[in-house]
One Martini backbone bead per residue (centre of mass of N, CA, C, O) as a GRO file, in nm:
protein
  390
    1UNK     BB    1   1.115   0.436   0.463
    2UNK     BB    2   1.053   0.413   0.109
    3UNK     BB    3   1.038   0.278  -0.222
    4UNK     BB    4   1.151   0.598  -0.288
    5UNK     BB    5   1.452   0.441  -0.223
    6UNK     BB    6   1.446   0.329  -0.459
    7UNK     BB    7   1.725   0.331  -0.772
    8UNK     BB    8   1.856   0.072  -0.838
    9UNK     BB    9   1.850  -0.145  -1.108
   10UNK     BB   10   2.035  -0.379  -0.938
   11UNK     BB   11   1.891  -0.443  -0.717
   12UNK     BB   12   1.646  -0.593  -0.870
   13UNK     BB   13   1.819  -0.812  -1.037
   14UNK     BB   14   1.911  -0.943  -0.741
   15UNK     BB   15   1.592  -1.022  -0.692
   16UNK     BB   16   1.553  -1.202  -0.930
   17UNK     BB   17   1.775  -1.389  -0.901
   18UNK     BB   18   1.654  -1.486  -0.619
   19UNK     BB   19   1.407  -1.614  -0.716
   20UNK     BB   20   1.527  -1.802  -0.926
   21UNK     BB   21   1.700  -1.959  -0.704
   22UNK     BB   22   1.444  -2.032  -0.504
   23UNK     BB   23   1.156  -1.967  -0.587
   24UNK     BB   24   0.877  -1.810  -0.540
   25UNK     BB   25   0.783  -1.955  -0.276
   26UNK     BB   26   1.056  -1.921  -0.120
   27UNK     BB   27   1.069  -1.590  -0.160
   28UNK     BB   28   0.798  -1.526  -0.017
   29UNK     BB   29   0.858  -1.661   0.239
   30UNK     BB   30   1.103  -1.520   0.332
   31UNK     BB   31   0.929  -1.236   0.287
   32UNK     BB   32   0.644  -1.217   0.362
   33UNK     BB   33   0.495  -1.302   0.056
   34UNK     BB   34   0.258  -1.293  -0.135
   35UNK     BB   35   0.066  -1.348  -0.406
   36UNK     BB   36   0.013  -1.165  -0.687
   37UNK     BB   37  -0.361  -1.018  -0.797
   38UNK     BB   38  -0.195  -0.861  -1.035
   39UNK     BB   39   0.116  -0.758  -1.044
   40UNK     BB   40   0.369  -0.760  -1.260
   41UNK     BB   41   0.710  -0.845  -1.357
   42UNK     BB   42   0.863  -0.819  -1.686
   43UNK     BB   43   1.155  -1.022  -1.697
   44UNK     BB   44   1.276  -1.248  -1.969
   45UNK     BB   45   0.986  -1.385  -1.988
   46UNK     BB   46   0.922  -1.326  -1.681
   47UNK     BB   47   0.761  -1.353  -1.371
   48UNK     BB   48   0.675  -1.109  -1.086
   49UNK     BB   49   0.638  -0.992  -0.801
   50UNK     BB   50   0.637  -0.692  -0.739
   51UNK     BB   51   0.634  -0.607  -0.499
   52UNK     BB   52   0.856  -0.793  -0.354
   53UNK     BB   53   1.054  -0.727  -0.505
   54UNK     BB   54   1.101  -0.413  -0.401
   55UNK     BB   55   1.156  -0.489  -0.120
   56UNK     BB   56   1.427  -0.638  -0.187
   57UNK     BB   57   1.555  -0.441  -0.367
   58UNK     BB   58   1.572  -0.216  -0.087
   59UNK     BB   59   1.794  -0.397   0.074
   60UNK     BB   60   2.011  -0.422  -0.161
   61UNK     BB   61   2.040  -0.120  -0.130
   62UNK     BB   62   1.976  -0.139   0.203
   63UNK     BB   63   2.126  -0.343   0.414
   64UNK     BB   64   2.084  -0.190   0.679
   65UNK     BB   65   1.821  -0.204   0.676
   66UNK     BB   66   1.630  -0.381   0.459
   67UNK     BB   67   1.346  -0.509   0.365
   68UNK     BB   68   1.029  -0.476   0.267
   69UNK     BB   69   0.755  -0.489   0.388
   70UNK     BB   70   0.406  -0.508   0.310
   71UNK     BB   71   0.325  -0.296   0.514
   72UNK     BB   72   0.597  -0.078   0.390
   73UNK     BB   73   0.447  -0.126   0.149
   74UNK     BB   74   0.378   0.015  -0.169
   75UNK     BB   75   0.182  -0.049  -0.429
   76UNK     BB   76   0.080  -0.008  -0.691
   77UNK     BB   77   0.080   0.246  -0.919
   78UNK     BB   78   0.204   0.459  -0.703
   79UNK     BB   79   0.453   0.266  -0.574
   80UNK     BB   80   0.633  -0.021  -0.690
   81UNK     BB   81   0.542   0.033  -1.023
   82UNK     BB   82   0.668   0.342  -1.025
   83UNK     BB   83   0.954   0.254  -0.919
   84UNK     BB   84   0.993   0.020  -1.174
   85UNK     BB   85   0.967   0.213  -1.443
   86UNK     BB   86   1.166   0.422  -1.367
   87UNK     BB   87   1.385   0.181  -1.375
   88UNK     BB   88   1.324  -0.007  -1.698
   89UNK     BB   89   1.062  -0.150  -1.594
   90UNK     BB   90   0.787  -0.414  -1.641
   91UNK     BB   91   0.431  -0.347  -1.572
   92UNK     BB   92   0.210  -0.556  -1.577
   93UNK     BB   93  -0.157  -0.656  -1.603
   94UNK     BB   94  -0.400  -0.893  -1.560
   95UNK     BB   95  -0.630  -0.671  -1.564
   96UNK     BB   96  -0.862  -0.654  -1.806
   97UNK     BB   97  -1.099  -0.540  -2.056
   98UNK     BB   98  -1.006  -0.698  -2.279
   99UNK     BB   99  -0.943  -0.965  -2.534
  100UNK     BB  100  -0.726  -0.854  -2.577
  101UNK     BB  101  -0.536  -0.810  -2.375
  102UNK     BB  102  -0.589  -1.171  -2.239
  103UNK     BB  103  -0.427  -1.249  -2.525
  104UNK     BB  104  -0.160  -1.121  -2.416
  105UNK     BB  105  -0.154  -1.214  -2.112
  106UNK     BB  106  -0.120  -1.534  -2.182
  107UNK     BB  107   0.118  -1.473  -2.364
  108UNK     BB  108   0.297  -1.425  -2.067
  109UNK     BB  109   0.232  -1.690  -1.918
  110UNK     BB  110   0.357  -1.883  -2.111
  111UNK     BB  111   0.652  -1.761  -2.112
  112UNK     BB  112   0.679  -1.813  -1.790
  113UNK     BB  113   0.668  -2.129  -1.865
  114UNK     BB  114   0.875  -2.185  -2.059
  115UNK     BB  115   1.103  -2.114  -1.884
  116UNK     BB  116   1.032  -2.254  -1.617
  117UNK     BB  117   1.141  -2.531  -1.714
  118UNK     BB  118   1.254  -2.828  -1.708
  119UNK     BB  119   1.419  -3.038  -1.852
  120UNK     BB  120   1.090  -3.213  -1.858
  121UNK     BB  121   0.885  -3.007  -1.899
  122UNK     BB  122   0.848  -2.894  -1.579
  123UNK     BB  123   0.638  -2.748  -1.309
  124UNK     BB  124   0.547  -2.616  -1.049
  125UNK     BB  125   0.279  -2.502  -0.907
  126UNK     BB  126   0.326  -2.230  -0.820
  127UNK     BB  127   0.375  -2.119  -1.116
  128UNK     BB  128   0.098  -2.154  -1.194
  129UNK     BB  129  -0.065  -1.998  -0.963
  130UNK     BB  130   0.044  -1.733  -0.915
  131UNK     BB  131  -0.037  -1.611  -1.235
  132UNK     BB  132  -0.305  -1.766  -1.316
  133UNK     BB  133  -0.340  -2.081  -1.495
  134UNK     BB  134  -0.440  -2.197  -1.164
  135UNK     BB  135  -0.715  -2.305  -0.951
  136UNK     BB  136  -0.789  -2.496  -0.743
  137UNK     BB  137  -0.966  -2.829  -0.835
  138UNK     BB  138  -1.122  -2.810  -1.066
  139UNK     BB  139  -1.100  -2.867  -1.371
  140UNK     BB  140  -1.217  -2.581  -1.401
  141UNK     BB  141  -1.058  -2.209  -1.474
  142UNK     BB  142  -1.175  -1.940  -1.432
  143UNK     BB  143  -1.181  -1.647  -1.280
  144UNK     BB  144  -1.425  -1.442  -1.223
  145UNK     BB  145  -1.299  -1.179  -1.099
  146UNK     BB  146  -1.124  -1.148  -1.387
  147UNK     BB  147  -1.329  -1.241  -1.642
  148UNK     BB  148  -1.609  -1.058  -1.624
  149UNK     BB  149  -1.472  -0.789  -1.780
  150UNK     BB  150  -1.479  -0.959  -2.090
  151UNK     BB  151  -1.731  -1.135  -1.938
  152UNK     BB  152  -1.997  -1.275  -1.773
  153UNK     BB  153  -1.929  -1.585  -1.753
  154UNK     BB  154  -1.647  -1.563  -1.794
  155UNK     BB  155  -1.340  -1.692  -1.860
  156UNK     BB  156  -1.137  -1.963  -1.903
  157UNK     BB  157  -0.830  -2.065  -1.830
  158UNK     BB  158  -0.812  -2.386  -1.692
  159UNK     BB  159  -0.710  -2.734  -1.772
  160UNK     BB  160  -0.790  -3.014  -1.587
  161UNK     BB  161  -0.611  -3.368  -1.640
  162UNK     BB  162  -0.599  -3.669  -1.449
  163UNK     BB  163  -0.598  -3.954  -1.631
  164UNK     BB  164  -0.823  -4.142  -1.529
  165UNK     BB  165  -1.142  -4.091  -1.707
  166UNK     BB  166  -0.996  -4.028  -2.019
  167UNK     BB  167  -0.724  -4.168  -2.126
  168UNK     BB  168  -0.819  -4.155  -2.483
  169UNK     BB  169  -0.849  -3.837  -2.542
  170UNK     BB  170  -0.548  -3.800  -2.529
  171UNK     BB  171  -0.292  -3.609  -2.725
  172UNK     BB  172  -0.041  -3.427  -2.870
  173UNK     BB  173  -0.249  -3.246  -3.018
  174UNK     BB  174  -0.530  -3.332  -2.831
  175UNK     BB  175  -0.883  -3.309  -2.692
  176UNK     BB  176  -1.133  -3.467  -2.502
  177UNK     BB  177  -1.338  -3.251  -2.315
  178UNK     BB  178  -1.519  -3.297  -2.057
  179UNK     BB  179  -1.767  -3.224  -1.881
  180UNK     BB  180  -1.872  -3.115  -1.612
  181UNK     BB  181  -2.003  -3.349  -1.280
  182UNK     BB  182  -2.071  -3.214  -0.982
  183UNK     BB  183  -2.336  -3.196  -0.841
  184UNK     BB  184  -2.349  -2.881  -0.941
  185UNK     BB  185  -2.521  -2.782  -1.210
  186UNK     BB  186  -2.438  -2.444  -1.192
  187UNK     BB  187  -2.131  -2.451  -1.182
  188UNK     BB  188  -2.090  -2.648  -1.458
  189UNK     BB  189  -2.236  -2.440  -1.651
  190UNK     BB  190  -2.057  -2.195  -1.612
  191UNK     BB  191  -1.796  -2.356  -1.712
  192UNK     BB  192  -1.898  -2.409  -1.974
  193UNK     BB  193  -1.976  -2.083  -2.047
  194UNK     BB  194  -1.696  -2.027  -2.033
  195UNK     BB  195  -1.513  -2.189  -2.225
  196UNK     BB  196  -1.727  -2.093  -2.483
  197UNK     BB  197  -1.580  -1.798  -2.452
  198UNK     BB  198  -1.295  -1.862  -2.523
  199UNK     BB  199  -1.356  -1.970  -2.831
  200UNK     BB  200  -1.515  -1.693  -2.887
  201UNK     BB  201  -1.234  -1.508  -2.776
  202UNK     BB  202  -1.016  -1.603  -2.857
  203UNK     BB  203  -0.870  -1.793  -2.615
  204UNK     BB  204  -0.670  -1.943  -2.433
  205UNK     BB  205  -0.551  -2.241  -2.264
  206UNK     BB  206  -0.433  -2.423  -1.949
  207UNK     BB  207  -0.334  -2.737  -1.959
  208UNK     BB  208  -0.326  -2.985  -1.677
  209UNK     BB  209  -0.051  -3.198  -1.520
  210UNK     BB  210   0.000  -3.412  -1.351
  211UNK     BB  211   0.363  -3.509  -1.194
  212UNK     BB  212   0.351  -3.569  -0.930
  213UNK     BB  213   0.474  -3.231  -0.786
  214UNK     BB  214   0.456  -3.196  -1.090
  215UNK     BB  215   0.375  -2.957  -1.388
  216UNK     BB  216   0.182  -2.997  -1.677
  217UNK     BB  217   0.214  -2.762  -1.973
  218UNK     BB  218  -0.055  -2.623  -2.220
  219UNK     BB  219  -0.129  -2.493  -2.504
  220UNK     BB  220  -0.490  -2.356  -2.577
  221UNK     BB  221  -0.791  -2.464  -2.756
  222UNK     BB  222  -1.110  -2.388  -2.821
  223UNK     BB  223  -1.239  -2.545  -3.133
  224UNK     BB  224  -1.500  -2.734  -2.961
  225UNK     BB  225  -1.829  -2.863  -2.919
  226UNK     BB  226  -2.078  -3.077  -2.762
  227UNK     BB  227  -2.394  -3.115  -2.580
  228UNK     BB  228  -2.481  -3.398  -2.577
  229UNK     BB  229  -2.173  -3.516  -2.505
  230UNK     BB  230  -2.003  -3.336  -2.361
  231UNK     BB  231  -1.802  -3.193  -2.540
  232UNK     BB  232  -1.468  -3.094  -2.606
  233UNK     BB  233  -1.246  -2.929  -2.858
  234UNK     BB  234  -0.896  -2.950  -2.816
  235UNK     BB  235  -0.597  -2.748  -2.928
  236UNK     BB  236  -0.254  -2.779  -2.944
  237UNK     BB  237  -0.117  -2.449  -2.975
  238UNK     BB  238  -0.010  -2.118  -3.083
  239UNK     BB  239  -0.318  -2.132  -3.285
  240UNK     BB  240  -0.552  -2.052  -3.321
  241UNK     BB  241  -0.854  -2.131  -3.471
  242UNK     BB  242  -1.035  -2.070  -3.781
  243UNK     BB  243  -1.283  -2.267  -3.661
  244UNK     BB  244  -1.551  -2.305  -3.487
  245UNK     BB  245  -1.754  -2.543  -3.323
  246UNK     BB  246  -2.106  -2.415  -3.303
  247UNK     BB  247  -2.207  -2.582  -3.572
  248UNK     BB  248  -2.318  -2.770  -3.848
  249UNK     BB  249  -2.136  -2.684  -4.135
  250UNK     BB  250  -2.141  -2.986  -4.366
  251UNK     BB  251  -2.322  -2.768  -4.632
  252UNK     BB  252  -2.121  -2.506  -4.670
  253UNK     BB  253  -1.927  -2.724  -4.848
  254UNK     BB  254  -1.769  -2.907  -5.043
  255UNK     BB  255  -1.732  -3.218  -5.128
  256UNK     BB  256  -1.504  -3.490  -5.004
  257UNK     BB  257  -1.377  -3.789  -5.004
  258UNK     BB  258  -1.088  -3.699  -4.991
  259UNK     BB  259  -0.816  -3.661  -4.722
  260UNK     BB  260  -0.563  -3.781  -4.612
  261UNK     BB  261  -0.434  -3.684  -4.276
  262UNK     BB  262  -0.208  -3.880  -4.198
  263UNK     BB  263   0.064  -3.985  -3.955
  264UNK     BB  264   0.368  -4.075  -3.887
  265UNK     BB  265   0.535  -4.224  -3.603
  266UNK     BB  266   0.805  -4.400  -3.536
  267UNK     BB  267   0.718  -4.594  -3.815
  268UNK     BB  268   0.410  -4.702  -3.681
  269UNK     BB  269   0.253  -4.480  -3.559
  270UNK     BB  270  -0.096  -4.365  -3.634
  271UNK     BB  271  -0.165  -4.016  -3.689
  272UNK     BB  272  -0.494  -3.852  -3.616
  273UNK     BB  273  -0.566  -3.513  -3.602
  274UNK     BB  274  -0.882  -3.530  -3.728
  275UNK     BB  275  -1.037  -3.699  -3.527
  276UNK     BB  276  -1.194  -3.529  -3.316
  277UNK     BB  277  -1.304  -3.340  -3.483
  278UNK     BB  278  -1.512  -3.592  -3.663
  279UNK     BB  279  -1.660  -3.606  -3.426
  280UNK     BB  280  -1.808  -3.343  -3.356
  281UNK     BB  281  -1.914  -3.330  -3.612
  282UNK     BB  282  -2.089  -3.587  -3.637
  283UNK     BB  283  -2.248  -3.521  -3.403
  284UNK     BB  284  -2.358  -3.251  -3.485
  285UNK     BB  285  -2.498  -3.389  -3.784
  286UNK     BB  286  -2.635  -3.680  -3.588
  287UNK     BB  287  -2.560  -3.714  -3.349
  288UNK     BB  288  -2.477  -3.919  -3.022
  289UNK     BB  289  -2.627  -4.170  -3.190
  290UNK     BB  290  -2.702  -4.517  -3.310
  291UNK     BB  291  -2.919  -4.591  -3.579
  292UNK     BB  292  -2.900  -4.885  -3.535
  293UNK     BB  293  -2.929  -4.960  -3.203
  294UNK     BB  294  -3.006  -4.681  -3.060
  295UNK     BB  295  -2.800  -4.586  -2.924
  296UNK     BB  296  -2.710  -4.284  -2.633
  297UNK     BB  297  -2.420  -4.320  -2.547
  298UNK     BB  298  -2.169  -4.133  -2.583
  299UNK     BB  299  -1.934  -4.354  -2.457
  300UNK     BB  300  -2.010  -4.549  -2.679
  301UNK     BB  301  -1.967  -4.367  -2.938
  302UNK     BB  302  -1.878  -4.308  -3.247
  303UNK     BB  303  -1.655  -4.219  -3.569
  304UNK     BB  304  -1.709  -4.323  -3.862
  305UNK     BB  305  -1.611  -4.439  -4.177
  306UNK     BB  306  -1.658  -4.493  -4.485
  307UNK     BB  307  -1.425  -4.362  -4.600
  308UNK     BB  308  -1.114  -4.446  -4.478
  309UNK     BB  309  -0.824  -4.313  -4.340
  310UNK     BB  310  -0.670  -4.566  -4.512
  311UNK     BB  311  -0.828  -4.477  -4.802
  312UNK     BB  312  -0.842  -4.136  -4.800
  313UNK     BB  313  -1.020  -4.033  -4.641
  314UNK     BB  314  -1.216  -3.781  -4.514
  315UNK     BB  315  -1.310  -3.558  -4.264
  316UNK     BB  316  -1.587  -3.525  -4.346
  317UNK     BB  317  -1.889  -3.609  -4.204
  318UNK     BB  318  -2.024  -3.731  -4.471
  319UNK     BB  319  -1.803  -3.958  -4.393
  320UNK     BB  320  -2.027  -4.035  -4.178
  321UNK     BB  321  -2.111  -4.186  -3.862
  322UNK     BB  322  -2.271  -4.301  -3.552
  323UNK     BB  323  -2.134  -4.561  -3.341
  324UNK     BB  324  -2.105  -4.820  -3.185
  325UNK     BB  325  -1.823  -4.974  -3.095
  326UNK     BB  326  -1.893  -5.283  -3.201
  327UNK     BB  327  -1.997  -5.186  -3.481
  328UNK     BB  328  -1.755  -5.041  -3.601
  329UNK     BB  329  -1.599  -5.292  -3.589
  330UNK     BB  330  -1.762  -5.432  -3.804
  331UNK     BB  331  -1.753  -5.205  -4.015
  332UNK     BB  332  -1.439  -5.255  -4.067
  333UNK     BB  333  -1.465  -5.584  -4.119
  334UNK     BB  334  -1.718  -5.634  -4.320
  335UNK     BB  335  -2.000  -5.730  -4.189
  336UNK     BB  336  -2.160  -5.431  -4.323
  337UNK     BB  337  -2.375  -5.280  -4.514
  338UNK     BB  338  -2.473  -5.020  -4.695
  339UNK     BB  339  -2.732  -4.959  -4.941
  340UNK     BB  340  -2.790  -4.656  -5.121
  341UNK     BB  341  -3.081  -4.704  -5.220
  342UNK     BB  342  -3.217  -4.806  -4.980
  343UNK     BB  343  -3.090  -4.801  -4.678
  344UNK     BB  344  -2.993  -5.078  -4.598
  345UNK     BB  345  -2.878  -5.348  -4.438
  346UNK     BB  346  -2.588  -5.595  -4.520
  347UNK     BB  347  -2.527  -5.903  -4.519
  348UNK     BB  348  -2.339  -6.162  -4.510
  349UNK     BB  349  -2.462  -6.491  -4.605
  350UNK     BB  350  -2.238  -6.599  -4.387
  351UNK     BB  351  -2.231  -6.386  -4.158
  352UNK     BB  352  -2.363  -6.250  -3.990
  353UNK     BB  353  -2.627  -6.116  -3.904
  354UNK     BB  354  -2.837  -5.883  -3.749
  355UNK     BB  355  -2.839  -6.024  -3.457
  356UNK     BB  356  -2.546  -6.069  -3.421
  357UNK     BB  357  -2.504  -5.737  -3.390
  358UNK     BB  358  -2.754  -5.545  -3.272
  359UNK     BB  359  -2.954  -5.475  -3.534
  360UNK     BB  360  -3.253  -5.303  -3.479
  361UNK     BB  361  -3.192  -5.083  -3.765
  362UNK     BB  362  -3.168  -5.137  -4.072
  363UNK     BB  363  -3.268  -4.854  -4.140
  364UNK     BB  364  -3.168  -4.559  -4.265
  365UNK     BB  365  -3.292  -4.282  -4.059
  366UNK     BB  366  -3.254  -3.971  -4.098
  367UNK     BB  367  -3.201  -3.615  -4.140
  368UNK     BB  368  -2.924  -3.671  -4.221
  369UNK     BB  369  -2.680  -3.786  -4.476
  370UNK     BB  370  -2.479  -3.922  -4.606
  371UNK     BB  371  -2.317  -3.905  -4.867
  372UNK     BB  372  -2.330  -4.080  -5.153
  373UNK     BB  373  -2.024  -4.114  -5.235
  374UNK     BB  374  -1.952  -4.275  -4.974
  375UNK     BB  375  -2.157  -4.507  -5.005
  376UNK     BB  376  -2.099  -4.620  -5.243
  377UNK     BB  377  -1.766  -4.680  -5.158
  378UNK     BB  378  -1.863  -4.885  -4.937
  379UNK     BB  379  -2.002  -5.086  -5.088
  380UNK     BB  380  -1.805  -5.132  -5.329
  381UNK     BB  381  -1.589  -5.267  -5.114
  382UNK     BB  382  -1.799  -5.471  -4.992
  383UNK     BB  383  -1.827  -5.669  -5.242
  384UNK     BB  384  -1.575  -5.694  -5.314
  385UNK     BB  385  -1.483  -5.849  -5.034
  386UNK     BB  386  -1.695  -6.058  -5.075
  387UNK     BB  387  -1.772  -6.175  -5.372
  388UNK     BB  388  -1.928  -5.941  -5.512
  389UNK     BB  389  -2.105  -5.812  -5.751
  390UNK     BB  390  -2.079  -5.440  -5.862
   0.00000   0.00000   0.00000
């Protein structure tokens, strides 16, 4: 009684449709096998326990024996993977050995992520964890026993998402990701360089959210950092991003002032597809620190536009500045102006004040400065709206 008495594809099949019509979860429970920790059967789109299936399908070609325990049965290459292939199924390997292998291998777990999704598009715990898209409670999911062989850093697998601390952070197109901060510094930065290398490796990562019992998954790209705010900038979609931010890039390519890729939603509300990005970019080129009041907390600085994302500004860094949240709203109010000649801040002969704004350093200082172009249009619209000559 061995594997090698396995012979029928058919009972293979009713083997896979009982784990479907069970749920992983319940089908390797009655059958007291654990979840697969190298390889799977890929058939239809979706992932199975090697071992399990063959065991299974064991029983259903040899009812009067039943199935094989996992005692009974050999794993592996040598065994229920040799006779699952000679049967004309296909078996996975998640060790992968370079970044295509594992980039190959994600984009398998996406697909057996989206076959098992319910009506709401949402799949179990089991679903997630077994297949290896996320493990363990913390933030980041490495899985460095099996991604160290990719990279030395190890590379994420799965970012969690609880939507507690930074519910305004993620949209239907991307997130910015806080880097983690568990008073545990050597594991974090572990991660953070984890994180780091799937982005540097186009490697995907899976994106969780509980809702109740059952979890969303996205896929997902790292597709920039920046270490002082410490933020990821992470895009959900099928393609890769064509360049990472690790580094400034700023004055690379021609200026445009012009360039507003706004969208329309349902009519009313406004997505801004590029806000995440020029946020890590302006943080990039001038740092998340607000030049005008000093303040350097970076989970109170934005990104502010020059010209506006509704007056068709473009989202280059240098169409922009960081300030705390405050003056943001203030220069959007256009309660001052910088101008492009002297670089100092100027307000409405009305007030508010310099004072009354809590602007500490009226004169803009910086290593790099914004376009002059985006200046001069900032301050001439400034100008109008104030009823002062141009």
């Amino acid at each position: 009684m061995t594997i090698y008495g396995l012979t029928d594809p058919g009972a293979v099949l009713k083997a896979l449709d009982e784990f479907d019509d069970r749920g992983g979860l319940a089908f390797r429970q009655q059958y007291d096998f654990g979840s697969s920790t190298r390889y799977y059967l890929h058939h239809g789109g979706r992932l199975y326990d090697a071992k399990a299936i063959a065991g299974v399908a064991y029983g259903y070609q040899h009812p009067a024996t039943g199935a094989l325990t996992k005692k009974q049965l050999d794993g592996g290459e040598a065994g229920a993977n040799k006779v699952l292939r000679r049967l004309g199924f296909t078996v996975a390997d998640s060790h992968s050995t370079t970044a295509d292998e594992e980039r190959t291998w994600r984009q398998t777990v996406w697909e057996d992520l989206v076959h098992r999704r319910d009506n709401a598009g949402l799949v179990t715990p089991d679903a997630v964890r077994s297949i290896g898209a996320y493990g363990g409670f913390r933030g980041i999911w490495v899985d460095s026993a099996r991604t160290r062989k990719i990279h030395p850093a190890g590379v994420a697998v799965g970012l969690k998402h609880t939507g507690q601390h930074y519910p305004d952070e993620f949209s239907d197109i991307g997130a910015l990701y806080h880097y983690p901060v568990t008073g545990r510094p050597g594991h974090d930065l572990a991660e953070i360089n984890a994180t780091k290398a799937a982005a540097e490796l186009a490697l995907p990562v899976f994106v969780i959210h509980e809702v109740g019992d059952l979890r969303g998954v996205r896929l997902a790209w790292v597709e920039g950092w920046e270490d002082e705010s410490h933020l990821f900038l992470v895009r959900f979609g099928e393609a890769a991003p064509e360049r990472i931010i690790d580094r400034d890039r700023s004055e690379e390519e021609p200026f445009s002032l012009e360039g507003n890729r706004s969208r329309k939603r349902q009519g009313s509300v406004t997505v801004r597809p590029d806000q995440a990005r020029f946020k890590i970019e302006v943080f990039r080129r001038y740092g998340p620190r607000c030049p005008l009041s000093d303040i350097a907390v970076p989970e109170m600085i934005e990104a502010a536009h020059l010209r506006g994302d509704a007056d068709g500004g473009s989202s280059d860094a240098r169409n922009g500045l960081p300030m705390n949240a405050a003056l943001h709203r203030a220069f959007d109010a256009h309660l001052f102006a910088i101008n492009p000649d002297t670089l100092t801040v100027e307000v409405r002969p009305q007030g508010p004040t310099l004072n009354d704004l809590g602007i500490t350093h009226p004169q803009l200082n910086l290593p790099r400065l914004p376009h002059r172009d985006a200046l001069n249009w900032r301050y001439t619209e400034w100008l109008q709206r104030t009823g002062r000559s141009v």
